[in-house]
N, C-alpha and C positions, 0 to 999 in steps of 0.2 A: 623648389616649392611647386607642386601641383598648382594648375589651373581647373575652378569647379566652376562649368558649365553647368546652369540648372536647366533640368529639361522643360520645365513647366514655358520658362521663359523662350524656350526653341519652339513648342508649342503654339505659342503666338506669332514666332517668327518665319516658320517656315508652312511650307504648304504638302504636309507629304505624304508620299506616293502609296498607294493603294496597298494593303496588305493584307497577307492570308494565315491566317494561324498555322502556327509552327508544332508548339511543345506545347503544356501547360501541368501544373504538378500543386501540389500543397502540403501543408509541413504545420503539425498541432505540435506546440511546447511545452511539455508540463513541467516548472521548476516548482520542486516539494523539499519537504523538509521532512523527517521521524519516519520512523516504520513502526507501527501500531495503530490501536485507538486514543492513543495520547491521555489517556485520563490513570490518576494513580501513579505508582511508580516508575520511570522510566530506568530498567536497569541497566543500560550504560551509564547515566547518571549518578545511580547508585553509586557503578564500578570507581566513577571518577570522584562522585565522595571518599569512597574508603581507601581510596591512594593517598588522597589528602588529609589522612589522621583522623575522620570522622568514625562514627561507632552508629552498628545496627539501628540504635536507641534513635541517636539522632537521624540518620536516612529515613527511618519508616514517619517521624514526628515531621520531616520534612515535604515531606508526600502526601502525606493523611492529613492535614493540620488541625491540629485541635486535638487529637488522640494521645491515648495511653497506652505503655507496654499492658495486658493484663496475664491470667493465668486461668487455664480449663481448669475446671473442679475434679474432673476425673478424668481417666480412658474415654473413646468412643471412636466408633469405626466407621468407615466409609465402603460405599461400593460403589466399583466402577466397570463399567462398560466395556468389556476387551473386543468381544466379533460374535458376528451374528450369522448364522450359516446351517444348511440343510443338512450338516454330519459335524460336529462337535470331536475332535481328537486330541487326547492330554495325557501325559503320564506325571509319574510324583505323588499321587493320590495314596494316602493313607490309608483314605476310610472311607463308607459314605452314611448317608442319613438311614435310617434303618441297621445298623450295625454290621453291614456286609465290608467284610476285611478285604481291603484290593494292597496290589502290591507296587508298590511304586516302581519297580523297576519294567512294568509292563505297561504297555501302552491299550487305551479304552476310548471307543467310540461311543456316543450318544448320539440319537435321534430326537424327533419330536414323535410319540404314538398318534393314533389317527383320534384316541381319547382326550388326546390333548397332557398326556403325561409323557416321562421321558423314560428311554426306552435306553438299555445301558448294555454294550455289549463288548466282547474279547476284539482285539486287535483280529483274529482270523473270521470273526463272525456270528461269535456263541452268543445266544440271546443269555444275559442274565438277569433280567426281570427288568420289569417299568415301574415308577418310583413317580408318586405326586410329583407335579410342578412347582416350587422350585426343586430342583435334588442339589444337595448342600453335598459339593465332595471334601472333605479334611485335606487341607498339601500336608507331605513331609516337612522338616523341618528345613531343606534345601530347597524349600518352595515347588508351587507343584507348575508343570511345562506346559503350555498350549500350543499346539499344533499350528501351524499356518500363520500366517500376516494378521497382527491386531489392527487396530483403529490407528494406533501410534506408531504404526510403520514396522512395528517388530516383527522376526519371525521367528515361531519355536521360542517365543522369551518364556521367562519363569519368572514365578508373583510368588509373594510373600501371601500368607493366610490361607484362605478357601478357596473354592471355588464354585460359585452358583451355577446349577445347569436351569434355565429359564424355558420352558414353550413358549412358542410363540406363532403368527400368522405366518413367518417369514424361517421357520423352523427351528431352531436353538439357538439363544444367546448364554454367552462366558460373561459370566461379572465376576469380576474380586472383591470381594468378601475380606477388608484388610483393616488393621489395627492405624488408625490414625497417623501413628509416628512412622509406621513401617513407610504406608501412603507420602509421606512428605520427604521419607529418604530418594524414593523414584523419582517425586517431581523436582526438585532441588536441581540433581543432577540431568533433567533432561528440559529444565526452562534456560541455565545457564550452564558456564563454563565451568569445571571444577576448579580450574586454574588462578579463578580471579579472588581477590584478595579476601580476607576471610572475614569480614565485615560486612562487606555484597552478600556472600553464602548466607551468613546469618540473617542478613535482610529478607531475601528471598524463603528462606526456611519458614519465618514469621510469615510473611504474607502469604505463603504458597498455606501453611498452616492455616489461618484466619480463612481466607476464603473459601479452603474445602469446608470449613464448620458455619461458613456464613450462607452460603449456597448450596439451592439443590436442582439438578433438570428434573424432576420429579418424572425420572422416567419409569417402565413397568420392570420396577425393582430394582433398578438403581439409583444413582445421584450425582455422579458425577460422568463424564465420556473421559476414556484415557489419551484423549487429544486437545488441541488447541482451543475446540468447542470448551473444553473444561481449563486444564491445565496437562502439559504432558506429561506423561505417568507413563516411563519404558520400563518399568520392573526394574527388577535384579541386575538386569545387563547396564542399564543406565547409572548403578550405584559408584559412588567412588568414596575413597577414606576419607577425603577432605571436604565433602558436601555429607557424608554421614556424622561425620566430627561436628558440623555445624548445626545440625540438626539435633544435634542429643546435646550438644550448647546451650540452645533456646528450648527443649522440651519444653511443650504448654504452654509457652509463649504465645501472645496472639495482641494484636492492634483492636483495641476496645475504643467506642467514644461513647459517654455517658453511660459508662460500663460494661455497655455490650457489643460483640466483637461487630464488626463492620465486613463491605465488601470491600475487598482488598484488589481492587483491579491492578492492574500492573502491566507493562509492555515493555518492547524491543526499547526506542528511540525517540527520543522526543523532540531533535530538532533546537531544544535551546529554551521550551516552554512546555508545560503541560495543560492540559488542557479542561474547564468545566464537565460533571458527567450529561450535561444533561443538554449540552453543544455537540456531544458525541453520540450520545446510545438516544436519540429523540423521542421523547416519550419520555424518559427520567426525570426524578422531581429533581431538585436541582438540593444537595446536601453541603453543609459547610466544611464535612472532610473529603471532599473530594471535587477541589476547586482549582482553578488553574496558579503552579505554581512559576517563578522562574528555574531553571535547571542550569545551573553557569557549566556544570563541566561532562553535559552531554557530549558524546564525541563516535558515537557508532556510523558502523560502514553507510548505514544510510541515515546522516545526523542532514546532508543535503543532497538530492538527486536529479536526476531529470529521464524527462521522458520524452521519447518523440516517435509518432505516427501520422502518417494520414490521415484528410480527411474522411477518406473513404474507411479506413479501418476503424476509426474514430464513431464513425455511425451506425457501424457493423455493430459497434460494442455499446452503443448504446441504446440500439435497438427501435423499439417500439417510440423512446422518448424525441427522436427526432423525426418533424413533422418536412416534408421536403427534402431539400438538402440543406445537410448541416452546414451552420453558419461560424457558429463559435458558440464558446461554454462563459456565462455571463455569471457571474458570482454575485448573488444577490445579498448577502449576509456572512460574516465573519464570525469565530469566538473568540474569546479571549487569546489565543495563541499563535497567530488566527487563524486557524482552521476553517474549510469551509461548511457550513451549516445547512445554508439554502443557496443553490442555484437555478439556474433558467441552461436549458439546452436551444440555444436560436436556429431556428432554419426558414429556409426560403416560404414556408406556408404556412407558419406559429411557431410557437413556440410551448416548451414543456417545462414542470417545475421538477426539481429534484433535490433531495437532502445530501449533503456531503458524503456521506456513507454510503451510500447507492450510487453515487460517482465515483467516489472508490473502487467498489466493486466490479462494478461495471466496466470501466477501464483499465481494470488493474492496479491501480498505483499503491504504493505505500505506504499511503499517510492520507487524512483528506488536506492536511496544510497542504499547496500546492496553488499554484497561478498559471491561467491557460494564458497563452499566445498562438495566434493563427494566423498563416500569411499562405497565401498564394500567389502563382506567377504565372503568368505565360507568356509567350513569344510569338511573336510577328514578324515580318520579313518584308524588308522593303523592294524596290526594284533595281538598287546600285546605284540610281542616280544622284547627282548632286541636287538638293531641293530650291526651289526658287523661294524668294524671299515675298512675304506676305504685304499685298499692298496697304499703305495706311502708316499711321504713326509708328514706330517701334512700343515695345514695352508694354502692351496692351493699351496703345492710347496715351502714356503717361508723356512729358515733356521736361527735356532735363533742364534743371537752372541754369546751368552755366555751360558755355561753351567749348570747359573741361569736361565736364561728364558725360555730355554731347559725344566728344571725339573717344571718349574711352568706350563709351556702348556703343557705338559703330564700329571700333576696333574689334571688338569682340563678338558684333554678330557675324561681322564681315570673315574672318576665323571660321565662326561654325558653321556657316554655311559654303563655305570651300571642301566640306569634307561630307561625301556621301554619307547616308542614313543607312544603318545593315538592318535596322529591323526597330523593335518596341518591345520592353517589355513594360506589362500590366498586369493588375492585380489586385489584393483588400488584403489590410491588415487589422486585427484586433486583438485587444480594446484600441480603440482609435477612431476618431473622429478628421475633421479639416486640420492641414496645417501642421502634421503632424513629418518628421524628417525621416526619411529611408533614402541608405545609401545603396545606390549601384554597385556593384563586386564582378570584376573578371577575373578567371581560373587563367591563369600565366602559364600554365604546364608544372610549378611549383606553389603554389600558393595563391589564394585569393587576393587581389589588389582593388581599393578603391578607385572605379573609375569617375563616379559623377553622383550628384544628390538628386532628389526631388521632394517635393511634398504632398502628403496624401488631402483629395478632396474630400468631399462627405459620403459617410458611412467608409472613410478610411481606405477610399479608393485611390489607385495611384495609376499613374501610366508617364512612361519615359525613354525618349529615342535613344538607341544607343547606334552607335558608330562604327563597331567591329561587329565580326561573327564570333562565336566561340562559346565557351561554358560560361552563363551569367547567374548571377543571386542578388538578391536582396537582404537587406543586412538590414532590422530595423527594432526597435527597443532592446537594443542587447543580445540577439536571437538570430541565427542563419537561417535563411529562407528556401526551400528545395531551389535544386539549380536547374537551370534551364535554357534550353540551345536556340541560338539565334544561329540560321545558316546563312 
């Protein structure tokens, strides 16, 4: 059985020797939960319903609560956002607006004119006339091809429907000009896996569907972006049998409450909960379908994570909000899941407020479910010698009862003061106030070993002699602490 020498109590006992800083380092912990906004459907969740014998019907009623499957009245189409750029290149075109017959199998650049209309010309460079802004081009029936890298990462993809040639300040923008159901066959297969069980597919089909008809970025002449800003939409290349199958399953389908279709938010991973809309997107009124549910059989690559930085990198990223040097990230307010809402960014000269979402970003993470821990350490070095023992009572003063506990706390000072002092390390840990326990850790050459405890003062301060040189850490709420050398 190990013997745990507290250093606090060597602290009182010994007198020791002068030291000069060594090392010193620090170590931010972000353990989080879900990859998303957490509000809506969580589709690993989903996935883990429909392994479990659940149906569409029920995953989206489980998500949304309070809602109804309903049914569009008719067609309607959407348009989205593909790339915006100084030369426009596409082939597949049928047609265009004004009746001029192009050939799909050749390739056509556009401009913006200096009129502010667009300007349409032969792959070698033949002006063929400038055309109002929009110019609406017909695709073939094998969709017509865009040139270049879209918004969705694609390159050279091909879209179902039209194609909008847009002027703009920034030169020409591609929109697709597409039939609703075509629309939800790309997003389908480019939000999930075609692979996973055909009850998820349908889930996602319905939502991906209600959303595009529930929302619009009201942008100049479109509605939706072919990215994540929207939902992602790869075209053609993104299609497969089994998310198109699911798709012409649910035609019209759509998540209605009080009859009329709803936002259908939806993400990655929830972590085990989902989350209030109005905890998440701040500013939202707060809606009864779209409330934090529980999710028993979420299970995605990032259901739990962690993160870890510097503090220096740590302040880097959050910029402008930290006043001094960063202290630690104080969570001032939870949601339901619990997600963080409102925080405080602490440092040496104030402090700043920030909403969970903006911490997100700002750092990168995940999810805003997620709990900061901060520790730093540094090292000190003593001068080898053996320390003399402090005059005056032992134990800060205290007097043992009995003439057993007497002889056992001299036993034990008498011990630690036969063994030279190699240094100190110190430090603050947070969240943490007085009283709080962190363990000593030495690198052996295989593995970290507990060597000795302490306890932290106020504001979670600690400091504790150690006895060897070598690679040390702090070990303290569950959480490795950067290591650091005492020589």
């Amino acid at each position: 059985m190990r013997t745990w020498i507290c250093p606090t109590l060597l602290s009182a006992l010994l007198a020791t020797a002068a030291a000069a800083p060594a090392h010193g380092a620090s170590r931010v912990i972000v353990r989080g939960a879900g990859f998303g906004h957490g509000v809506g459907m969580s589709q690993y969740g989903a996935h883990g319903f429909a392994e479990r014998g659940r149906d569409h019907a029920f995953i989206l009623g489980h998500y949304y609560a309070g809602t109804q499957l309903g049914r569009l009245a008719g067609p309607t189409s959407v348009r989205v956002l593909l790339r915006t750029a100084s030369r426009m290149t596409f082939s597949g075109a049928a047609g265009v607006a004004g009746g001029r017959r192009l050939d799909p199998a050749r390739t056509y650049a556009a401009t913006r004119a200096l009129s502010g209309a667009v300007t349409l010309r032969s792959a070698g460079g033949r002006d063929l006339g400038s055309y109002a802004s929009p110019l609406r081009i017909s695709g073939a029936s094998s969709g017509v091809l865009l040139r270049g890298q879209a918004a969705n990462g694609v390159t050279d993809g091909r879209y179902r429907g039209d194609l909008e040639l847009r002027a703009g300040t920034l030169g020409v923008s591609a929109i697709n000009a597409v039939g609703l159901e075509n629309y939800v066959r790309g997003v389908v297969a480019g939000e999930v896996p075609a692979s996973w069980p055909v009850e998820t597919l349908r889930a996602q089909a319905v939502a991906a569907r209600t959303y595009a008809i529930a929302t619009s970025k009201n942008g100049d002449g479109f509605d939706q972006y072919a990215d994540t800003r929207s939902q992602m939409y790869p075209g053609i290349a993104g299609e497969h049998p089994r998310t198109n199958a699911a798709v012409a399953a649910t035609a019209g389908s759509v998540v209605t409450y009080g009859g009329k279709p709803i936002v259908t938010y939806y993400f990655s991973t929830s972590g085990g909960r989902t989350e209030n809309v109005e905890n998440s997107f701040l500013g939202a009124e707060p809606v009864p379908y779209l409330t934090s549910v529980d999710d028993p059989y979420d299970a995605g690559p990032r259901h739990r994570w962690t993160a870890r930085m510097t503090l220096a990198r740590a302040s880097a990223r959050l910029g402008g909000l930290v006043k001094g040097s960063l202290r630690q990230i104080k969570v001032l307010r939870r949601g339901r899941s619990p997600r963080v809402v409102r925080a405080q960014v602490v440092g040496t000269r104030g402090s700043s407020r920030v909403s969970g979402p903006e911490l997100r970003t700002k750092l990168g993470l995940y999810d805003t479910w997620a709990r900061f821990t901060v520790i730093t350490a540094s090292a000190t070095r003593g001068d080898g010698n053996t320390p003399r023992a402090a005059r005056g009572p032992v134990a800060g003063g205290a007097t043992p009862r009995s003439t057993l506990a007497a002889a056992t706390l001299i036993a034990a000072t008498r011990e630690a003061l036969s063994v030279p002092v190699a240094g100190a390390i110190a430090g603050r840990v947070s969240p943490g106030g007085a009283r709080r326990s962190v363990v000593l850790q030495r690198y052996n050459g295989r593995r970290w070993v507990a060597q000795s405890k302490t306890t932290t003062r106020a504001g979670g301060r600690y400091r504790a002699n150690v006895r060897m040189s070598g690679l040390w850490r702090v070990h303290y709420g569950g959480e490795a602490g950067p290591p650091v050398r005492v020589r």
